[in-house]
C-alpha positions, 0 to 999 in steps of 0.5 A, spaced: 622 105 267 624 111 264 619 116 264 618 114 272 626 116 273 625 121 269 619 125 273 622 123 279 628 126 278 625 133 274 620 134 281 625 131 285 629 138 283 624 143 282 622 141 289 629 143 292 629 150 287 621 151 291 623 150 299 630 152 299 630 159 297 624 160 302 627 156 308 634 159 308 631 166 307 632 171 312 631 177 315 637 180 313 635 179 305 628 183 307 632 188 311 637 189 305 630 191 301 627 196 306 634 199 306 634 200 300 628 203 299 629 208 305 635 210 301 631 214 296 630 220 296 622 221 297 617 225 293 613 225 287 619 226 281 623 221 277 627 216 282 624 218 289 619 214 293 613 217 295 611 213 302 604 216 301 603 211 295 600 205 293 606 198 295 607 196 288 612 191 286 617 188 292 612 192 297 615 199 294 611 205 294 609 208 288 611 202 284 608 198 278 602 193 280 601 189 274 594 186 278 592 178 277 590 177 270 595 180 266 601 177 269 597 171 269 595 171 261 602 173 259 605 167 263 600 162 260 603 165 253 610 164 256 609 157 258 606 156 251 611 158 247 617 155 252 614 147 251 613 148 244 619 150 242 624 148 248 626 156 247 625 163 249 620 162 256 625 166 260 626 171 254 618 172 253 618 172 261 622 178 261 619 181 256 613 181 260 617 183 267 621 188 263 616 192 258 609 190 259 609 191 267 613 197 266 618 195 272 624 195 266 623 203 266 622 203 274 627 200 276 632 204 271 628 211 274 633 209 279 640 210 276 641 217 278 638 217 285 639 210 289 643 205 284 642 199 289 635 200 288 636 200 281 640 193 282 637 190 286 629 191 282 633 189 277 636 182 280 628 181 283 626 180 274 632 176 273 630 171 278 623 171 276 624 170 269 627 163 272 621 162 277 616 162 271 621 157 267 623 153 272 616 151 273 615 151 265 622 147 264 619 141 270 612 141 266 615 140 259 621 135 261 614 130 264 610 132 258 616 130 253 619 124 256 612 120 256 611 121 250 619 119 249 621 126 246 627 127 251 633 125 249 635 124 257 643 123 258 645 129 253 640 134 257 643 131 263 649 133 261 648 139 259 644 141 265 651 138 269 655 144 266 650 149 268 652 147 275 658 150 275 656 156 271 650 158 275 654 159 280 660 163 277 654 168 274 650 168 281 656 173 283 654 178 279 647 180 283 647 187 285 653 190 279 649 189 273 645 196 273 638 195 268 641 198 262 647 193 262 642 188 263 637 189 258 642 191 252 646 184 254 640 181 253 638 184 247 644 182 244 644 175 245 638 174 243 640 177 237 646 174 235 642 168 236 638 170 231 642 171 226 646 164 226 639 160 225 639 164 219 645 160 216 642 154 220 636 154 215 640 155 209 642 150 204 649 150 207 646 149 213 641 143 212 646 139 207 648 135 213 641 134 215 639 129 211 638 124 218 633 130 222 629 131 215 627 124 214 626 123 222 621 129 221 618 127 216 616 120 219 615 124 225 609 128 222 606 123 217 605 119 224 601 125 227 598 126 221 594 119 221 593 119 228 598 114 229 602 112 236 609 117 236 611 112 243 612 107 239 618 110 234 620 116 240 627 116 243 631 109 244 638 109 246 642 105 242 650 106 245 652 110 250 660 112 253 662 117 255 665 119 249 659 117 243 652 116 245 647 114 240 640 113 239 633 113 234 628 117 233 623 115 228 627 110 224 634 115 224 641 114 228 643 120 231 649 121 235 653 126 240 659 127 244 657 127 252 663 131 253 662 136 249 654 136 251 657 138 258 662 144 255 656 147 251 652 147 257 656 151 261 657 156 257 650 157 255 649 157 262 653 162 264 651 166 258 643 165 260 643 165 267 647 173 266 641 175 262 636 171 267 633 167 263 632 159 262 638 158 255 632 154 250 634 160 246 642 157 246 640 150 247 636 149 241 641 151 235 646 147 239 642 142 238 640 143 232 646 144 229 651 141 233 647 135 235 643 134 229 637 133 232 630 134 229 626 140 232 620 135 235 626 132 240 630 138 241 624 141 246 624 136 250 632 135 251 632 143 252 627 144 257 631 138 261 637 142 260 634 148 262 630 146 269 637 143 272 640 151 270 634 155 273 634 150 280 642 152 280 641 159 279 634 161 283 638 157 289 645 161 288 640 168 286 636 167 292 640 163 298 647 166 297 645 173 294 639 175 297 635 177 291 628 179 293 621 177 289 614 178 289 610 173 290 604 176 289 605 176 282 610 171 281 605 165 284 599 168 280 604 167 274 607 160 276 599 158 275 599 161 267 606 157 266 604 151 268 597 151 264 601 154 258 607 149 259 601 143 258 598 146 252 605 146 249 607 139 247 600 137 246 599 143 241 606 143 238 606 136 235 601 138 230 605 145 228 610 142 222 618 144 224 618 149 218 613 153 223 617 152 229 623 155 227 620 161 223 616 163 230 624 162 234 627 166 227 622 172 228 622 172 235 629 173 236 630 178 230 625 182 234 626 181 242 634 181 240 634 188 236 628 192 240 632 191 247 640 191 244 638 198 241 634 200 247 640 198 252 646 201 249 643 206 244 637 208 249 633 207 241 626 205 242 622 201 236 
C-alpha cells in the first residue's frame, strides 16, 4: 500500500507541476520576453542583439545553442548524481545551464544595456534548473519507495514547509541580476561544504552509532545479494511530536515539527538560488535526523519534488518566467535516464564514498562561483 500511495501521490504532483505552468501560460508572458528583446540595443558588440543572428536560447538572436546532445549527456549526469546521493542535481543542473552552455556569461553581458533582459534570462535558468530536478526528484521518491528507502512522513513534512517558502521567494523573479544570483549560489553551496566537514569528524560521528550499524547492515546485505525490502524502512510510532521508524535493525527518531521548520528554511534558501535543496536536506538529515546516507537519498528527493512543483508553478504561472523548451525536453530525457541509473548504482557505493563525492563537490562548485560572483575572480 505504501509504494501505491506513494507513486500516486509523487505523479500526482509532478503532473500538476508539468500542465499548469502550460495551461495558464499566456501571451503576455511571451510578450514581456520580446519586449525585452526589442529593448537591446542592436549590434554585433558586448550587450546588444543582432536581428541577423541565429535564434539561440529563449529564441534571442545571437544567443547561446547548446544543440541536443550536450544538454542531454549533462542532464543524464544531473539525474545520476541527484538519485544517488538525494543532492546537487539542482546545482550540477546550473553549473551545466550556467557555465557549460555559456548562458551565465550571456545573460550577464546584458548588466549595462538592458538588466531586465539580464533578469529575466537569469530567472528562465533558475527555472530550468527545477524542471530537471523536479523529474530527477519523482523518479528517484518511486525508485526509492519500492525499494523501501524512503522514509515517507518526514519527506512529507519537509516538502510541506517548502509550500510556503516557495512561494515567498517566487516574488523575487526579476530583482536578482546574474551576478547576486551566482554569488549566492556559490556561497551556499559552500558553507555547506564546510559543515559536512564537522559532520565527518569524530565529534561529528560520536552520536551515530545507531546510522553505522544500520549502514553496515545495509552494506552486508548488498554484498551477499540479499533482499534490502525485507529490512527497509518500517514506521514503528508516529505523532505529530515524535515519529519512529527502523532501518536495517536500528531505531531512529525525529520531530515532525521541526521537519516542517527545517523544510521551510531550506526551501527558501533553494528555490532563491534555483535549485532543488538536496544539498541542505542531506546534512539536515544526516545530522539532524540522524539517518544513514542509504535512506537519507530517498527522503531528499521526496522533500525536493514537493518544493520544485511549488516553486516552477509560482515561477512560471504568477511570474511569467520564460523557458526554452528545446532544450529543457532534450534534458528532461537525460534526467530521467540518469534518475533511473542512480538508486540501482548507488546501492553498490559505500556511504563513506557517498559523502566524499558531496564534500568534494560542494568545495568546489561553492568556492568557484562565490569568487566568481561577488569578487568576478575565475578558477
Amino acid at each position: 500500500m505504501q509504494k501505491r500511495t506513494i507513486s500516486l501521490l509523487v505523479m500526482l504532483m509532478m503532473g500538476l507541476a508539468l500542465v499548469l505552468p502550460l495551461v495558464t501560460a499566456t501571451t503576455a508572458h511571451a510578450d514581456k520576453l520580446a519586449d525585452a528583446i526589442a529593448a537591446t540595443p542592436q549590434g554585433t558588440e558586448k550587450g546588444q542583439i543582432d536581428p541577423a543572428a541565429k535564434p539561440g536560447f529563449l529564441g534571442i538572436p545571437g544567443a547561446p545553442d547548446p544543440g541536443m546532445l550536450m544538454p542531454f549527456l549533462w542532464a543524464i549526469w544531473v539525474g545520476w548524481i541527484f538519485s544517488t546521493v538525494g543532492a546537487f542535481g539542482g546545482v550540477m543542473a546550473g553549473v551545466g545551464h550556467i557555465t557549460v552552455f555559456g548562458l551565465g556569461a550571456y545573460a550577464k553581458s546584458f548588466a549595462d544595456t538592458n538588466n531586465t533582459l539580464n533578469k529575466m534570462i537569469t530567472d528562465s535558468i533558475r527555472v530550468s534548473n527545477q524542471w530537471l530536478v523536479g523529474l530527477s526528484s519523482l523518479v528517484s521518491s518511486i525508485t526509492y519507495a519500492r525499494q523501501k528507502r524512503l522514509v515517507t512522513s518526514l519527506g512529507l513534512f519537509l516538502g510541506g514547509g517548502a509550500l510556503l517558502a516557495t512561494y515567498l521567494i517566487s516574488q523575487t523573479a526579476g530583482k536578482v541580476s546574474f551576478s547576486q544570483y551566482q554569488g549566492w549560489f556559490g556561497l551556499c553551496v559552500f558553507l555547506i561544504g564546510a559543515f559536512m566537514i564537522y559532520d565527518m569528524s569524530p565529534k561529528g560521528q560520536a552520536k551515530k552509532q545507531a546510522a553505522k550499524a544500520a549502514v553496515k547492515a545495509f552494506e552486508e546485505t548488498v554484498k551477499c545479494k540479499g533482499d534490502i525490502c525485507e529490512q527497509g524502512v518500517k514506521t514503528l510510532k508516529w505523532s505529530i511530536t515524535k515519529t519512529e521508524i527502523s532501518f536495517f535493525g536500528q531505531t531512529f527518531s525525529f520531530n515532525p515539527l521541526w521537519a516542517l521548520f527545517g523544510g521551510f528554511i531550506i526551501s527558501a534558501i533553494a528555490s532563491f538560488i534555483g535549485v532543488g535543496g538536496g544539498f541542505l536536506y542531506v546534512p539536515f538529515l544526516t545530522s539532524v535526523a540522524g539517518l544513514p546516507m542509504f535512506v537519507v537519498a530517498g527522503t531528499s528527493a521526496l522533500a525536493v519534488l514537493i518544493s520544485m512543483v511549488t516553486s516552477i508553478f509560482q515561477f512560471m504561472t504568477m511570474k511569467g518566467v520564460p523557458i526554452f523548451w528545446p532544450m529543457i525536453g532534450v534534458e528532461l530525457i537525460g534526467v530521467f535516464v540518469g534518475s533511473i541509473l542512480g538508486p540501482k548504482t548507488g546501492k553498490y557505493i559505500p556511504e563513506k564514498v557517498l559523502k566524499w563525492i558531496f564534500l568534494i563537490l560542494a568545495f568546489y562548485i561553492g568556492l568557484r562561483y562565490t569568487l566568481r560572483g561577488f569578487f568576478a575572480i575565475n578558477i
